[in-house]
N, C-alpha and C positions, 0 to 999 in steps of 0.2 A: 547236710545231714550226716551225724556221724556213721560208722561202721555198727556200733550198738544197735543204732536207731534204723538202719537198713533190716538189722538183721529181726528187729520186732516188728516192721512193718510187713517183713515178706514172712514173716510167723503167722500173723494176723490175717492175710490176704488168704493165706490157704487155711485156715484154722481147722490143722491139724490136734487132735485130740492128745492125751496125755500120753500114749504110746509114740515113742521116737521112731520106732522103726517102719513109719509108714515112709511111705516113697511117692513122690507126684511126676506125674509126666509135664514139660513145662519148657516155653520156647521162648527163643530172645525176647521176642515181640510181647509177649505175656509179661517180662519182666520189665520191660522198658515202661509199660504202662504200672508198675509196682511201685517203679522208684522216680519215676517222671526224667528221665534221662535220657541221652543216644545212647546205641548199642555200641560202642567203644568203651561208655563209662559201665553199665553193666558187666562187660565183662572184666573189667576191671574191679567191681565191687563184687562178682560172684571168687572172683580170685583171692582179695583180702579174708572174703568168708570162710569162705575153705582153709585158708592159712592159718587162721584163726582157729578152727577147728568147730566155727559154729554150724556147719551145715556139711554135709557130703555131694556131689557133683560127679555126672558123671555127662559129657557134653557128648548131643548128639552128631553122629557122621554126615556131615554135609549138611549146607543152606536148606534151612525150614523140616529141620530134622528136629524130634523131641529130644531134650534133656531130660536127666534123672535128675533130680532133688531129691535129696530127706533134711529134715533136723538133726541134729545131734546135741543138743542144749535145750533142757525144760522150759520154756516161757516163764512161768512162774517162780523159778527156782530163778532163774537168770536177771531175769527185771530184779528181785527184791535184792542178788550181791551189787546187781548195776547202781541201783536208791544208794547203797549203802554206802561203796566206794566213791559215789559223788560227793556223799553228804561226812565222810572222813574228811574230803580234801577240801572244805568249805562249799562247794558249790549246793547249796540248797535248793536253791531255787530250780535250779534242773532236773535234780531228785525227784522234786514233786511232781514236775513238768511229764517226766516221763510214766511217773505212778499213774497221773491223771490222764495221758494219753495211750498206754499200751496195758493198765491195770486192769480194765473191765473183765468182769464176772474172774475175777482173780484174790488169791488172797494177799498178793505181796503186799497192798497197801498197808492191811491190817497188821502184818508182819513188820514191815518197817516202823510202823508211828510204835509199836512194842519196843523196835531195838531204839530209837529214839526217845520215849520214853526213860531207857535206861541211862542215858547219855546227860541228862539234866540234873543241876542238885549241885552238889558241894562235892569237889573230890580231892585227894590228896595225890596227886600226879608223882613219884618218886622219882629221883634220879636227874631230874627239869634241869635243877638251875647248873651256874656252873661251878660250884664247890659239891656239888653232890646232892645239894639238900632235896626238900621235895619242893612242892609248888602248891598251893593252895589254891585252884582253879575254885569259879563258881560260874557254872553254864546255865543258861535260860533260854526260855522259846518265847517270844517277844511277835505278837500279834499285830504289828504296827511299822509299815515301815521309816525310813529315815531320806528324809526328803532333802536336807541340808544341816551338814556341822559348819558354816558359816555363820559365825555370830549374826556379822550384820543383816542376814537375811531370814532369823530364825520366825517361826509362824505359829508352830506345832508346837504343841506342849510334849512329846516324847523327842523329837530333836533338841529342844529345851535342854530336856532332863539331861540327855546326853551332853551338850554342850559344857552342863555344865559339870560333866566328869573331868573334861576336857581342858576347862578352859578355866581363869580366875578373874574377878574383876578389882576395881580400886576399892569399892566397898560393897561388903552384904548383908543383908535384912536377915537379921535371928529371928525363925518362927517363932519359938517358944518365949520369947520376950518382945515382941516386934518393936525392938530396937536396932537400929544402921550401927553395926561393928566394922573394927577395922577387917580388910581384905590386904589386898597387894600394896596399898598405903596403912599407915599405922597410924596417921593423925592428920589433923584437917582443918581448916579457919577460915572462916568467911568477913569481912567488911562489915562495918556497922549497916552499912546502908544494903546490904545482900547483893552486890555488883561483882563482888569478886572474890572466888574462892582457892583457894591453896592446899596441894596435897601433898602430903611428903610420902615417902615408898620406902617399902621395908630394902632393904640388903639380903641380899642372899637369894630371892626370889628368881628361879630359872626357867627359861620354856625347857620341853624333853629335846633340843636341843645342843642346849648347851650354855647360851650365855644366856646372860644377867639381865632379869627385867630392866630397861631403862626411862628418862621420862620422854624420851623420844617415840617411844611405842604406843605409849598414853596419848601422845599428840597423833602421831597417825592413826592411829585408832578410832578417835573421837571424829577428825579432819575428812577420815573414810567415812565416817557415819553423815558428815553433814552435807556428805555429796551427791543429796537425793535417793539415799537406801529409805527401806521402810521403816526404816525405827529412827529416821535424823525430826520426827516430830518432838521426841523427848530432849533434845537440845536447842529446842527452840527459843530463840534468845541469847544465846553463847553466839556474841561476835569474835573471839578468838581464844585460842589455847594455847598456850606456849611451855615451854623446858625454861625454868629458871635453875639450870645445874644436872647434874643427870640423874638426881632422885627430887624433883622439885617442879608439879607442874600448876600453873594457872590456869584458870578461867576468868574471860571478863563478860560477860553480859551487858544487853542493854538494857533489862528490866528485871527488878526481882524475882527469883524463884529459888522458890524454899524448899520444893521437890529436887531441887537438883542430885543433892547426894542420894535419894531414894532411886531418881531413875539411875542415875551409875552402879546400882545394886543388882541391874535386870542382866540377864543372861546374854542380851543382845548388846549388853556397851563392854562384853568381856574384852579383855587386854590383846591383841594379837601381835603378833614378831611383825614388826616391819620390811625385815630382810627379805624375810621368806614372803611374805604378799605382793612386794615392789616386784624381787624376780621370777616370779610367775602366780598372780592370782587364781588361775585354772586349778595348777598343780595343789596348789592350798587348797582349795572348797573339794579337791578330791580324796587330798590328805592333810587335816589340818593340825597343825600345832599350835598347842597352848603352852599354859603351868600351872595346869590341875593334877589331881591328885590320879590320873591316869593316864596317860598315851596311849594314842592310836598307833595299832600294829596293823590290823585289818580293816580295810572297808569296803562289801560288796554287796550285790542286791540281796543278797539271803543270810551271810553271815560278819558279826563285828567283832574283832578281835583288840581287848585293850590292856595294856600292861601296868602295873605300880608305877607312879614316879619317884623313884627311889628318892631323888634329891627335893620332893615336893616339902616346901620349907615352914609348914605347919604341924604335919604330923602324916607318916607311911601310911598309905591303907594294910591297912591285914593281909589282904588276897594279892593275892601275885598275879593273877587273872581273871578279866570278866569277859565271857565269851559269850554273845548274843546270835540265838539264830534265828533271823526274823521270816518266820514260816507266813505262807500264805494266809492274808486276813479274813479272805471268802470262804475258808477253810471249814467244813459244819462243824458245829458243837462237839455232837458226836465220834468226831474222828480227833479231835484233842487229843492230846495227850491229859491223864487226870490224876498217874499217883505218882509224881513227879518227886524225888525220894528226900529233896530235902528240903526246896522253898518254892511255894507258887503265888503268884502274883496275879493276882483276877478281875478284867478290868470289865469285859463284855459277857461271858459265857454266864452259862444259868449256874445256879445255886447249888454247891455241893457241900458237904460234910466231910471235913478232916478225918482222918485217920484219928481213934482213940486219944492218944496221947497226944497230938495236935498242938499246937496256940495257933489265936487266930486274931488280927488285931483286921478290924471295922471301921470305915473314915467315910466321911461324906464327902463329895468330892467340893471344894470352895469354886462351885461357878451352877450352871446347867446346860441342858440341851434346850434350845430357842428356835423358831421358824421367825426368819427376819423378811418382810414384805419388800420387793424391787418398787419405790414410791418413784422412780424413775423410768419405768416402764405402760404405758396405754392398758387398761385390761379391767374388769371386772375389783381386781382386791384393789385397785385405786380407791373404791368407795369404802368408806367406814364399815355401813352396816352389813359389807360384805365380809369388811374382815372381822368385824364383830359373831360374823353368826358360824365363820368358820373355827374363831376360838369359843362360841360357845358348845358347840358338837363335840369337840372335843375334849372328851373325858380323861382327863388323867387319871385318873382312879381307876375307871376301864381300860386303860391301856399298862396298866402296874397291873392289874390282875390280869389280864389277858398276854399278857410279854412277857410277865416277871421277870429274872434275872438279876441283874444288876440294879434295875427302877427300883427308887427307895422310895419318893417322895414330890406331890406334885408341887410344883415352883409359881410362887408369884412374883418372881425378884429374879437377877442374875446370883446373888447370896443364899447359902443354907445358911440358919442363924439359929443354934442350940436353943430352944425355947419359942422360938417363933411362931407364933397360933398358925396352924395348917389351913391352906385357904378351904373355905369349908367346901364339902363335897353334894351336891344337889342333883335331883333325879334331872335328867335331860327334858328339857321345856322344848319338844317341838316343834308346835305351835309358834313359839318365840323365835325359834332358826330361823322356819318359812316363811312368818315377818320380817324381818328381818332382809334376809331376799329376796324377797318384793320390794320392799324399800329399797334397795339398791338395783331394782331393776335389770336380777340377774335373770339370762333366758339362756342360760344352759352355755353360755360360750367356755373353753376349757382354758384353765391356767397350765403353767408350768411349776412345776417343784424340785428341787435340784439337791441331793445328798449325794454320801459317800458311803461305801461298807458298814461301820458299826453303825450306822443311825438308818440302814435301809430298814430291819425291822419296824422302828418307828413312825417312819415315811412313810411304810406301807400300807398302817394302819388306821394313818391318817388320811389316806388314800382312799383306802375302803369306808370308812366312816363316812364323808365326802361324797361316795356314790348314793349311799343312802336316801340322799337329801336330793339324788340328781343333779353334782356338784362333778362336774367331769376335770380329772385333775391326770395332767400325762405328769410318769413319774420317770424324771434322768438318774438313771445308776450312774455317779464316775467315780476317778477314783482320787486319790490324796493328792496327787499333781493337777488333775484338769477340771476339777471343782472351783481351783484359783485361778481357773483361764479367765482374763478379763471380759472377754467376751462371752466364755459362760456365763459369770457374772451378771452381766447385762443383761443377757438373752431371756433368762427365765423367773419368774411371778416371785418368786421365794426360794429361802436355802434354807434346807433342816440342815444343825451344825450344834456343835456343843462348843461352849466356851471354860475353861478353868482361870480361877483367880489366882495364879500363881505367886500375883506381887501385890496383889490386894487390890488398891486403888489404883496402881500404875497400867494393871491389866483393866481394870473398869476406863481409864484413860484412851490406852491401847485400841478399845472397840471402837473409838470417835474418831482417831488419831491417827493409825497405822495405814498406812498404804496399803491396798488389797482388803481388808477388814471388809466383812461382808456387811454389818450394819453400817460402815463408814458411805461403802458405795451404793447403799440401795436404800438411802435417806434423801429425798429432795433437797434441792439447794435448800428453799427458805429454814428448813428447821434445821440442815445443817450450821447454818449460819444463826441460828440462836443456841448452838450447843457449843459452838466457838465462842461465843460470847460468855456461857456459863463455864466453860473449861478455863480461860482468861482469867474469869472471873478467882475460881478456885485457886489456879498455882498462886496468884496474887497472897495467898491466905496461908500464915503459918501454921497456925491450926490445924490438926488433922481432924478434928470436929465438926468444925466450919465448911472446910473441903468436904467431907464429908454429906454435909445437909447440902451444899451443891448438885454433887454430882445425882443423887437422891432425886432432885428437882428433875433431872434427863430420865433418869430409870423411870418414875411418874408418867411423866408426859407419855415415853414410848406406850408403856402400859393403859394409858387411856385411852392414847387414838390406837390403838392396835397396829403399831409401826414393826411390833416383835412382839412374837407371842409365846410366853414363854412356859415352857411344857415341865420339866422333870429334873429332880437332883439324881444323880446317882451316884451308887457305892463304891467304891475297892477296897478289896477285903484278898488279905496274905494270908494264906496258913504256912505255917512254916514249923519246921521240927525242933522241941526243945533244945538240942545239943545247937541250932545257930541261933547266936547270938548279936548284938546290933541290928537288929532289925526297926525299921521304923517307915512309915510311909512322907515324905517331900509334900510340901505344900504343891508341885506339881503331879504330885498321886501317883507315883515310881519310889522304887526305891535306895534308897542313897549309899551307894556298892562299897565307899567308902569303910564305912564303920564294921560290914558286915565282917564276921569270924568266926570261928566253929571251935566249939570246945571240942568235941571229938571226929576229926575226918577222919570218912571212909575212903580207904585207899583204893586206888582208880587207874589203871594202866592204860593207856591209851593203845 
């Protein structure tokens, strides 16, 4: 425990009122029980205090004799410089820690998310670089934290997104034309018979190191991927890769696949330095380099720090920096930050109205939020008409009016599809539930249901609902890491979880596919084994039509037997202030830091 943090705990213990100049009578023994310590390190800690000037001391004469204490430093005034100077020096995460722990019936909290607040937006940094010029920072508070910049390991769609500031691949997929362009290769050839394809690589392309993409990186790249990570499903069939030259690499496969160049388009087959991962893969997943259109400066539990890559061989970003501070995601609504001065990005929180002048661009998010059944686990939702009666209670319509927020729209698909008839909405057949559950012969034994922070609201509700019916459901809060514990996984009836379509069909792939995948692992063998046949089936097929009505065939089925039940689209929605410009929302529902620029910054001194 710091010196800080002594010195609000012994604030707290005698909670002394706003006047300083009280005084307590107070003995080793009293203190030793304050700070959980022997009396050698107390008085060692009443000495730093005193030096510090946070308390006055006046020690009594002789063994079991009282001391004097006072304060000399406000509680409230003190905590809110402490938040602040933490959260100057990156540490966020302890900022809050200590709000949360020494804040009560105080205003610093209030105080701080205000000077925080001012801290966000677009600013003109003067004086930064090193000719003088200024710096174009754009800071954000980012509700979400970052679990791995590890390509090969990516899960999450906000590590994703970041990845791919980060990082570049051989080829990527143009939303707005959903056509494969060149990336770090410029051109590409495959065999008549689809056995073997050929990439050529641009020149000039650099990691923020220094040297020159080569095709030796391509190969360990991919070579890394097929050594059992969770994304070596998408190279499945590549019996080898080779460097024909140092900008020239092959693949040979044993059997066609026409998906190929699409899955080297996913953020998880991005390019990495071979140098750098050979001599110390640790060091890399701590600090990773790519040759994307940013570099990592910073990366810690509360704040990310990332810079221009001057020499990134496509085209400079605008911003000279993107500075992310990933605040507590338990955090309430209400203590957001809300007028954020130049862009906000709103992924969770309920429904606010811009500022006047405002723009506000609205996107449906390409995927949903699902409860997927453990069909590998003994228990009551084994039965049909149990999971039958638990997707019929549940109202989606009642749960968008009763949650609002972000809920747009209830899901009959993992897809929102512009025009798509909304699945109709019907009064609740009770009768039909309690059928239902008779039929499955349920007698009250309890399930498990397992989410993470932004879908607890939803879990909850589904929760409550559930009780109604005398449907007893224990509900597991964890968090972004031990939700993909495998033996969480196992252990419990269902996962509330949202999926996004990032890469369209690759991510519809990705749910069958991926190692850890909550529907991959909580599918019984037999039907896994007829969605491997139907997956087979698709990459076989040039088509993306064809592939198409395949994978169609899986989403059906799931949706019959109630394998996944699948609940709600929802929104994000930017407002952002006319003077920035480039603004756009990523088929991953972030937005792309790259393009953003500001016709007029407001200058900003740190």
């Amino acid at each position: 425990m710091s010196a800080e943090e002594r010195y609000l705990a012994l604030y707290d213990s005698f909670k002394p009122g706003h006047q300083l100049d009280e005084t307590y009578e107070v003995t080793l023994d009293d203190l030793m029980e304050v700070f959980y310590c022997t009396r050698r390190n107390v008085k060692f800690i009443i000495r730093r205090l005193v030096d510090e000037e946070l308390i006055g001391w006046q020690a009594g004469l002789g063994r079991g004799h009282r001391s004097r204490l006072s304060f000399l430093v406000q509680k409230e005034h003190y905590l809110f410089e402490l938040a602040v100077r933490h959260a100057r020096s990156g540490e966020y995460k302890y900022a809050f820690e200590l709000l949360e722990q020494y804040g009560g019936n105080t205003t610093a909290q209030e105080r701080f998310m205000a000077w925080l607040n001012d801290q966000f937006g677009y600013h003109q940094e003067t004086g930064e670089q090193l000719d003088g010029s200024s710096m174009d920072t754009l800071r954000l508070p980012v509700y979400r934290p970052i679990t791995t910049l590890d390509p090969a390991l990516v899960y999450y769609c906000f590590d994703s997104h970041m990845i791919r500031q980060l990082f570049d691949r051989l080829l990527r997929f143009d939303e707005s034309t959903g056509r494969i362009v060149p990336g770090i290769a410029h051109h590409w050839t495959r065999s008549e018979d689809g056995l073997a394809w050929t990439f050529y690589l641009r020149k000039g392309v650099r990691f923020h190191h220094g040297r020159e993409v080569e095709a030796e990186d391509v190969v360990f790249t991919i070579e890394r991927q097929l050594q059992g990570l969770p994304n070596s499903w998408m190279l499945d069939g590549v019996e080898r890769v080779e460097a024909e030259g140092p900008r020239i690499v092959k693949f040979t496969l044993s059997k066609p696949k026409y998906l190929l160049p699409r899955f080297l388009c996913g953020n998880s087959m991005s390019i990495v330095p071979k140098d750098l991962v050979l001599q110390s893969e640790e060091t890399f997943s701590k600090h990773p380099v790519g040759s994307g259109p940013f570099k990592l400066v910073k990366w810690t539990e509360g704040h990310v720090v990332m810079a221009a890559h001057t020499d990134y061989f496509e085209r400079r970003p605008h911003l000279d920096v993107v500075e992310l501070i990933l605040l507590p995601d338990d955090r309430p609504v209400g203590s957001r930050p809300k007028d954020w001065k130049q862009l906000i990005t709103d992924h969770e929180s309920v429904e606010e109205k811009p500022e006047r002048e405002w723009q506000t661009i609205e996107e449906v998010d390409q995927g949903c939020t699902l409860l997927t059944w453990n069909m590998n686990k003994e228990g009551p939702h084994r039965h049909l008409a149990f999971r039958q009666a638990i997707d019929l209670l549940t109202d989606r319509g009642g749960m968008i009016r009763d949650l609002g927020g972000n809920r747009k729209l209830a899901a009959s698909g993992f897809r929102y599809e512009e025009g798509k008839p909304k699945p109709s909405e019907q009064a609740l057949d009770k009768t039909r539930v309690n059928s239902l559950l008779a039929e499955a012969g349920y007698a009250g034994e309890p399930i498990t249901i397992g989410s993470y922070s932004i879908h607890e609201q939803d879990a909850r509700w589904i929760v409550d609902r559930c009780a109604e019916f005398g449907i007893r459901v224990e509900f597991r809060l964890e968090d972004w890491h031990t939700i993909r514990n495998p033996e969480l996984v196992a252990s419990v009836d269902g996962i509330l979880y949202g999926v996004v379509f990032a890469e369209d069909e690759v991510c519809e792939l990705e749910l069958y596919e991926q190692e850890g995948s909550f529907i991959k692992e909580h599918l019984d063998p037999e039907f896994r084994l007829w969605v491997k046949g139907r997956i087979d089936e698709a990459m076989a097929k040039e088509g993306l039509e064809e592939r198409r009505r395949i994978l169609l065939q899986i989403e059906q089925r799931l949706r019959d037997e109630c394998k996944v039940m699948f609940l709600l689209h929802k929104k994000v929605t930017t407002h952002f202030h006319p003077d920035v410009k480039g603004v756009s929302i990523n088929s991953l529902g972030w937005i792309d830091f790259q393009h953003v620029w500001l016709e007029k910054p407001r200058e900003h001194v740190s």
